[in-house]
C-alpha positions in Angstrom: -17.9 -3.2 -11.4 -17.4 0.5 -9.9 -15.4 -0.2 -7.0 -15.1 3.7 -6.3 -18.8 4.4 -6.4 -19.1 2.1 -3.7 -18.4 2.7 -0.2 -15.9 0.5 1.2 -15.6 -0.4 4.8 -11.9 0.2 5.8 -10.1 -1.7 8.9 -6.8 -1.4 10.3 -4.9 -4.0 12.1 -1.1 -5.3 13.6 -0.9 -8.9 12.0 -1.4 -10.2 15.3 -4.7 -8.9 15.2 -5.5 -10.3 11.6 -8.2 -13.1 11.1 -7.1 -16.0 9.4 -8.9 -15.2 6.8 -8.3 -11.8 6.1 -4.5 -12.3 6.3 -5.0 -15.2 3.6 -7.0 -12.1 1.5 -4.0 -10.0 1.9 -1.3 -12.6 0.6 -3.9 -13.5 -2.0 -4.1 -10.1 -3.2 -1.1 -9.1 -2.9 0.4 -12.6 -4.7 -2.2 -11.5 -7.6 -0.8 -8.1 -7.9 3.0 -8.3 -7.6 3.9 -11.7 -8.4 1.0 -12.8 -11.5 0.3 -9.7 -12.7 3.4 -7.9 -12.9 5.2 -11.2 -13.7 7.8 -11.0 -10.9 9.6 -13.5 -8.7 10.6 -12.1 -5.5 10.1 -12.7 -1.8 6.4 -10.7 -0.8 7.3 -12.1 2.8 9.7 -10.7 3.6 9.8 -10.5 7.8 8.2 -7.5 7.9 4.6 -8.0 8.5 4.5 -8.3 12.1 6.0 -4.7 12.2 3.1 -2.9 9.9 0.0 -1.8 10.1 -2.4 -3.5 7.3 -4.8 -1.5 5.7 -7.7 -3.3 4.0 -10.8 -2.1 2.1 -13.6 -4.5 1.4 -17.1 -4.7 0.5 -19.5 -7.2 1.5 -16.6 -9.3 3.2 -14.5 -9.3 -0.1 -10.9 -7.7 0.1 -10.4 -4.9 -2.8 -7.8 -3.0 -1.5 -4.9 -3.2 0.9 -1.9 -1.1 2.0 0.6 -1.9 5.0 2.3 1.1 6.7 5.4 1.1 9.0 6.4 3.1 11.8 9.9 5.3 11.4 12.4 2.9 10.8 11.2 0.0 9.9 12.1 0.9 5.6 13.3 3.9 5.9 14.1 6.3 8.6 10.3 7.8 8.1 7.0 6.5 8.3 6.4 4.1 5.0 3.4 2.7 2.7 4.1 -0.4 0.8 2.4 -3.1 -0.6 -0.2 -0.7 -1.8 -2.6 -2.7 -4.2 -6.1 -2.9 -5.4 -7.5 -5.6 -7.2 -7.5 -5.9 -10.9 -11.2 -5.7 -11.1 -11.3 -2.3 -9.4 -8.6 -0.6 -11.7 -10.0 2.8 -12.9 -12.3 3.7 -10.5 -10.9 5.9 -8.0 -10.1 2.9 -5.7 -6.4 3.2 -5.8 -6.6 7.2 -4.7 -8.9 6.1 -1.9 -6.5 3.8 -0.7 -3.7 6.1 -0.3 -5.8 8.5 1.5 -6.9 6.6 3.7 -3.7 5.3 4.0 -2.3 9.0 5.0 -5.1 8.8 7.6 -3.9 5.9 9.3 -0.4 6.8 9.4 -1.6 10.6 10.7 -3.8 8.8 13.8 -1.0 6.5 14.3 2.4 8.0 14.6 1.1 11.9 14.1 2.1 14.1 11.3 5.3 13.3 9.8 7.1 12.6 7.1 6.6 10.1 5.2 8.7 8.2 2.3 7.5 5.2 -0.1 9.6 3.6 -3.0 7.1 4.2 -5.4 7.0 1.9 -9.0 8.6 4.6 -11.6 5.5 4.2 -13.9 3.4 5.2 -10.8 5.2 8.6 -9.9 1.9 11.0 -11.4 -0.6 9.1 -9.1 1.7 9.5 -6.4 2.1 13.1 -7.0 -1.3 13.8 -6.8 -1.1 13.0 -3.6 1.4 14.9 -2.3 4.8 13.1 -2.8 7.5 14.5 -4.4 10.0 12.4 -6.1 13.5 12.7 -4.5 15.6 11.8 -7.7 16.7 8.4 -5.5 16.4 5.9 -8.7 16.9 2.0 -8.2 15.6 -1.2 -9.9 14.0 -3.7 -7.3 13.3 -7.3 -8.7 13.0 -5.9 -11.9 10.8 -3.1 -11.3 12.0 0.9 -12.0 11.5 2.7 -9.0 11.5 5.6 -7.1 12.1 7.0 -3.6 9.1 9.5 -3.0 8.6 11.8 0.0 5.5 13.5 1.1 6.2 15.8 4.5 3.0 17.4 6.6 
């Protein structure tokens, strides 16, 4: 599958304005991503939903790619991205870059041009980068995980 050669139709939405079945995509995905795949235990619900922005790419009704962002100070005093995952099936094909652009976008028509500041998995720091983040030397381990405070400004 090429993922990145297709278009994708992207949505935005509070998690009040979520169908059931989307938001059952989201945990889905996002249980596939940071709990199976990258073998870790920890708590993906974790009171913040209702506060984000959820970002989903699909195709043809199926969920390949999903982001939330947060208003300033919600995770950090800036605007965040978290939760930033594609599907397994999609790896390689330009899906994850496309996600954090159109991440940016939403965050840009949202709360303007600001700052804005993710805690990025160490391994992850060149993709990042590519986008425009810079790494801010702010280290930690969370459930496990190297990682990495990362700031991109406007």
């Amino acid at each position: 599958m090429n993922a990145g050669a297709t278009v994708l139709e992207w949505n935005s939405a509070s998690l009040e304005q979520l169908r059931p079945a989307t938001l059952y995509a989201i945990l889905q995905l996002r249980s596939a991503v940071f709990v199976v795949e990258q073998h870790c235990l920890f708590q993906d619900l974790d009171g913040t939903d209702h506060l984000a922005m959820h970002l989903t790419g699909e195709r043809q009704g199926e969920l390949l790619a999903y982001a939330r962002c947060f208003p300033p100070g919600v995770h950090f005093p800036e605007i965040s991205i978290g939760r930033i995952a594609t599907r397994f099936d999609t790896r390689g094909t330009g899906l994850g870059h496309q996600l954090v652009e159109q991440a940016l976008d939403l965050v840009r028509r949202t709360w303007g041009a600001q700052p804005v500041r993710i805690g990025a998995q160490a391994r992850l720091k060149d993709f990042y980068r590519r986008h425009g983040f810079v790494d801010t030397g702010i280290d930690y381990v969370e459930d496990g995980i190297d990682h990495v405070q990362m700031l991109r400004t406007p």
